[in-house]
VODO-46197 format. One record per residue (C-alpha): x, y, z negated. Coordinates in steps of 0.001 Angstrom, whole numbers, always signed. Each point is the difference from the previous one (the first is absolute). Example, Ala and Ser with C-alpha at 12.3 -4.5 7.8 and 13.67 -1.06 7.14 Angstrom:
2
{rec {+12300 -4500 -7800}}
{rec {+1370 +3440 +660}}
END
This chain:
259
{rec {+0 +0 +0}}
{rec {+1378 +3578 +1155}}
{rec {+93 +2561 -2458}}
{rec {-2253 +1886 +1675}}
{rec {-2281 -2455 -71}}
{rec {+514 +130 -3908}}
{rec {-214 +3329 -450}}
{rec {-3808 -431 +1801}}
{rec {-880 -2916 -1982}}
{rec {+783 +2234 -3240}}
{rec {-1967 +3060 +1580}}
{rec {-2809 -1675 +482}}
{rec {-388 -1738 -3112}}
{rec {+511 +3166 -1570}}
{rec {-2586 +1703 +1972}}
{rec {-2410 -2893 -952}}
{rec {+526 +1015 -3720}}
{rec {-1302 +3305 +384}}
{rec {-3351 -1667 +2717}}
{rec {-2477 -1923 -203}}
{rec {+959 -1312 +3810}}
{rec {+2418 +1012 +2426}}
{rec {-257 -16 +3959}}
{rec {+1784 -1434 +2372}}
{rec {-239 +3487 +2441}}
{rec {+737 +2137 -3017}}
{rec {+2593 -1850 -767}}
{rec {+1839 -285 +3627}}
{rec {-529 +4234 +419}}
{rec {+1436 +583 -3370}}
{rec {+3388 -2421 +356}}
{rec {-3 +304 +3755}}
{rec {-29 -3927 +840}}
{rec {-2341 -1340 +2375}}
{rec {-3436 -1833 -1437}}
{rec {+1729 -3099 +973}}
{rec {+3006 +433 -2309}}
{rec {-2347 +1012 -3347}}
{rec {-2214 -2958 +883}}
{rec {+3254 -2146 -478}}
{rec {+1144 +1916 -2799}}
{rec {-3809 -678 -1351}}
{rec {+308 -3889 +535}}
{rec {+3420 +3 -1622}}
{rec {-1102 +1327 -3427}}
{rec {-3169 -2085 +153}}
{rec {+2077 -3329 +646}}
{rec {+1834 +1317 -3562}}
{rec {-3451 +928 -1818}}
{rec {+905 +3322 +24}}
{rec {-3277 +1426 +2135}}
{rec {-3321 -1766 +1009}}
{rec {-531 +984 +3390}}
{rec {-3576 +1154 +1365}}
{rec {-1406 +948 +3337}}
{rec {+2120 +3437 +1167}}
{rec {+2523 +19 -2995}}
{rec {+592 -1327 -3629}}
{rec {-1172 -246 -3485}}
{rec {+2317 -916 -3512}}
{rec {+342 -3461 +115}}
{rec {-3082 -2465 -932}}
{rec {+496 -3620 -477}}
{rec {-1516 -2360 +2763}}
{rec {-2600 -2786 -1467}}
{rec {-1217 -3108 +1686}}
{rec {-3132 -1290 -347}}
{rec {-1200 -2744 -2078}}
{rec {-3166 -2297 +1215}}
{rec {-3519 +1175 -581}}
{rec {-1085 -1885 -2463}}
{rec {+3072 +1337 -2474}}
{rec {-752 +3221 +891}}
{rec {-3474 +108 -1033}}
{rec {+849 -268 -3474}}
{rec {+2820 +2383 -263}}
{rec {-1154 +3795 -1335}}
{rec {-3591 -1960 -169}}
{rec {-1444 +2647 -1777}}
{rec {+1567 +2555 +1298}}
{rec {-1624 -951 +3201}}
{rec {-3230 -807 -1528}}
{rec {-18 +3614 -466}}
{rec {+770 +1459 +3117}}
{rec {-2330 -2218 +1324}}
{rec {-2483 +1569 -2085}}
{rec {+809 +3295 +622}}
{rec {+30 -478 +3781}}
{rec {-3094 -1443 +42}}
{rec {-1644 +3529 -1424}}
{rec {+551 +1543 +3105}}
{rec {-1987 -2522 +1957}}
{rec {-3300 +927 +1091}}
{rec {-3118 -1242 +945}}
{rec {-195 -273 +4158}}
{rec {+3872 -443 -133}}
{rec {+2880 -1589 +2931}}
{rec {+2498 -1197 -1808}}
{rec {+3088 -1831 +807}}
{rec {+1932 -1886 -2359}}
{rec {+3489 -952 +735}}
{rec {+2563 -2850 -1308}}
{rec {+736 +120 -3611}}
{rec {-391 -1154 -3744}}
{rec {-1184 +3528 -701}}
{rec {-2628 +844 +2669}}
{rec {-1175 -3716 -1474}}
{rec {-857 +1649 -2854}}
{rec {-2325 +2520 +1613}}
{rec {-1778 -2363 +1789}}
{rec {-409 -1785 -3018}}
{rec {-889 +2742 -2084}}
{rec {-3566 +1448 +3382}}
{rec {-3445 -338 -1807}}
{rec {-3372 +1664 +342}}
{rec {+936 +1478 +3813}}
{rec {-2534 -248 +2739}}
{rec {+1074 -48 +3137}}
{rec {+3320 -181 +46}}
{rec {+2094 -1694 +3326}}
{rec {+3741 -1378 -792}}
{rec {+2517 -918 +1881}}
{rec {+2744 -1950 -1067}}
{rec {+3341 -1418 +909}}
{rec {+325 -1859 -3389}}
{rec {-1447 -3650 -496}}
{rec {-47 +586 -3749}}
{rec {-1866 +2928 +319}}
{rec {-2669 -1295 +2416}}
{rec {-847 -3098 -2614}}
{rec {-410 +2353 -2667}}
{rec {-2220 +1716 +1788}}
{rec {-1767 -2687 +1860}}
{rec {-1227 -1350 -3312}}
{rec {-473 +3888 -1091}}
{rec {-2477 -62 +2995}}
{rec {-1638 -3467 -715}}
{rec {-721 +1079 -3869}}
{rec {-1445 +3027 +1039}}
{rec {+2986 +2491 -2040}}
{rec {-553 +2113 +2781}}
{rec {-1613 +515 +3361}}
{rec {+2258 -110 +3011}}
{rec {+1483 -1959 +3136}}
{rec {+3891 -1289 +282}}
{rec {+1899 +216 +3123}}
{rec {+2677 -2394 +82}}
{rec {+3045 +1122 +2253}}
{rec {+1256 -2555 +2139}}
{rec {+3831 -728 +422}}
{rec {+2863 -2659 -1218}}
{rec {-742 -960 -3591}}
{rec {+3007 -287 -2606}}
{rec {-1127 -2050 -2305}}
{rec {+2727 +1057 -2635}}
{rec {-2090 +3787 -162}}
{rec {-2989 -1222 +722}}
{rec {-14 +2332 +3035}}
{rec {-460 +216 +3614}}
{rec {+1911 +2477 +2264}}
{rec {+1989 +16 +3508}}
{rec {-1418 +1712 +3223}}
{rec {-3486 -1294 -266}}
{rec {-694 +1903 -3140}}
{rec {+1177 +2595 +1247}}
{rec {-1842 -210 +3405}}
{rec {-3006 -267 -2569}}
{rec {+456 +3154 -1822}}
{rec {+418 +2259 +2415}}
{rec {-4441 -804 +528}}
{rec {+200 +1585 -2792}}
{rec {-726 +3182 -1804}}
{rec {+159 +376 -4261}}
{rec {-1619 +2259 -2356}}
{rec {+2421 -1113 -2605}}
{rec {+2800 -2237 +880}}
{rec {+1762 -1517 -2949}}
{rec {+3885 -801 -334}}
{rec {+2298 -2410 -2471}}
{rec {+3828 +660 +704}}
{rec {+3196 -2192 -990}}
{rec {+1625 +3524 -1214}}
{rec {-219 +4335 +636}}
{rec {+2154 +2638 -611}}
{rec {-397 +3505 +127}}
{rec {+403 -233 +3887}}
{rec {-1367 -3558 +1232}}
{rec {-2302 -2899 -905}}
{rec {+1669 -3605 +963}}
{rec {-1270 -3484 +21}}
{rec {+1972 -3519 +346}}
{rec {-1220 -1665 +2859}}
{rec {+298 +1698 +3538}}
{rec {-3352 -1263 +1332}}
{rec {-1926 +1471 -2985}}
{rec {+1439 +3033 -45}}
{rec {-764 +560 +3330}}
{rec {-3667 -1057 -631}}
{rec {+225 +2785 -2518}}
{rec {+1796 +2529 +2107}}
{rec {-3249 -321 +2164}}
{rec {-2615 +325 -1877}}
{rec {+1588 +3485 -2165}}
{rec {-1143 +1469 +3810}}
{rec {-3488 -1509 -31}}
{rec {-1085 +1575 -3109}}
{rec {-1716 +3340 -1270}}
{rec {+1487 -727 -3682}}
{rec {+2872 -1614 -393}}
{rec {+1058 -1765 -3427}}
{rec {+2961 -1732 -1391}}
{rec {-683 -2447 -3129}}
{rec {+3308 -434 -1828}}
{rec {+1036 -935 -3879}}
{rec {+2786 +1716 -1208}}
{rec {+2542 -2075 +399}}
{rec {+265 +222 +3614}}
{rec {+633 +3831 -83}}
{rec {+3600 +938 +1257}}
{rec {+128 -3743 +1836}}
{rec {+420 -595 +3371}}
{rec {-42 -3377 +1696}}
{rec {+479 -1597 +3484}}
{rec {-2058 +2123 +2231}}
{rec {-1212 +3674 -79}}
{rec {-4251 -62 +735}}
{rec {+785 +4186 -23}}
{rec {+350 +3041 -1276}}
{rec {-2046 +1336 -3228}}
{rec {-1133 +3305 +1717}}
{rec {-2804 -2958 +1764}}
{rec {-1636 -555 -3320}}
{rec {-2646 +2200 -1680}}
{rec {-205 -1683 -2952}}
{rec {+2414 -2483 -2645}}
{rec {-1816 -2060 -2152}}
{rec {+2536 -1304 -2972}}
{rec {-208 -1214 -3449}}
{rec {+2812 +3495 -868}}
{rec {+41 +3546 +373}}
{rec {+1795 +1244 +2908}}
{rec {+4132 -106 -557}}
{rec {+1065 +2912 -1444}}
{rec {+2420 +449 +2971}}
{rec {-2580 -482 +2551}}
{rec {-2048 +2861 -1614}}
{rec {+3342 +1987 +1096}}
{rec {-865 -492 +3784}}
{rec {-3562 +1696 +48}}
{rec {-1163 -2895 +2640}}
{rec {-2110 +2246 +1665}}
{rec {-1988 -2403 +1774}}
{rec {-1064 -2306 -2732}}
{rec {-3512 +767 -1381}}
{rec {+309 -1724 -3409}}
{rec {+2175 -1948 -2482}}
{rec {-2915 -2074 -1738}}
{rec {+1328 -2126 -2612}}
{rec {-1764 -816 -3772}}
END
């Protein structure tokens, strides 16, 4: 490694001290090096955990999780999710499109519908859809399920891949309803590539969008980015907002709501 190179390395982790995320154009004009050479720079201090990279620049570094089978998950931060799921479900209404993606969490929510008329979900998630298949058949609430289509993995209880996708795009969502394997200030991520894409799609199909996260996946990332947190209008989580977050004024999210 040149010196120069060094000397960049130390400049930008010194400029990521002082912000909450640094750009790869900023940081080419300011240390006149092509985008090229600050992307490289970029995947050189991420290789050492020095920087998490996002989409257009960096964040501080964030530790990478994989994910652990469905059926584990569900009873990790149980109640924690229990109440999100609770608190989601508020903001449901009577006459409602919903769509409920892959996740322990947005589990929970369906879990938690009662005493709605009318309300049409669509779902991605085989867990969710026999919670609220028997939902239906006990009369909790009134409604119809759409099932999506697509390759199942029977590890997540999911379905995803092109058909999915092919499906959503028929459609349009009052509320559309998110679960995430991590989020920082900047991004929301998930572990598997086909899900995440499912859920890059449907943040466009819908006039509200929320995320449904327990604490302990704030300031995670994982495998893939599903986008940036200027999509969402509102987080759903069993904490107040980070007191560093609060720092960044996101302009574009509606509400915190957490207990």
């Amino acid at each position: 490694m040149s010196a120069f190179a060094s000397d960049r390395h130390k400049l930008i982790e010194d400029i990521l001290q002082e912000d909450e995320k640094i750009y790869v154009t900023q940081l080419a004009e300011k240390m006149r090096v092509t985008p090229e050479t600050i992307r490289k720079d970029l995947a050189f201090l991420e290789k050492e955990n020095r920087l998490t990279r996002v989409h257009g620049g960096a964040v501080k570094y964030v530790p990478v999780v994989q994910e652990p089978l469905f059926r584990k998950k569900m009873n990790v931060q149980l109640e924690a999710k229990r109440r999100i799921g609770k608190l989601a479900s508020r903001y449901i209404q009577d006459g409602d499109t919903i769509m409920l993606d892959v996740g322990t969490t947005t589990y929970q929510l369906a879990n938690a519908l009662a005493g709605l008329q009318r309300l049409t979900i669509v779902t991605n998630s085989l867990a969710a859809a026999e919670i609220i298949n028997k939902s239906l058949e006990a009369k909790v609430f009134d409604g119809k399920l759409v099932m999506l289509g697509g390759l199942s993995n029977p590890e997540q209880k999911s379905v995803s891949g092109a058909m999915t996708i092919q499906m959503l795009r028929h459609f349009q969502f009052d509320k559309v309803f998110l679960s995430c394997g991590g989020v920082t200030m900047t991004d929301i991520f998930d572990y598997d590539l086909e899900e995440s894409l499912v859920s890059e799609t449907v943040m466009n199909q819908g006039r509200e969008i929320y995320l449904l996260v327990d604490s302990t996946k704030l300031n995670q990332t994982s495998f893939c980015r599903i986008g940036p947190m200027e999509k969402l209008d509102y987080v759903v989580c069993d904490a107040p907002m980070p007191r560093e977050w609060q720092k960044s004024k996101q302009r574009t999210l509606k509400k915190w709501i957490s207990p």
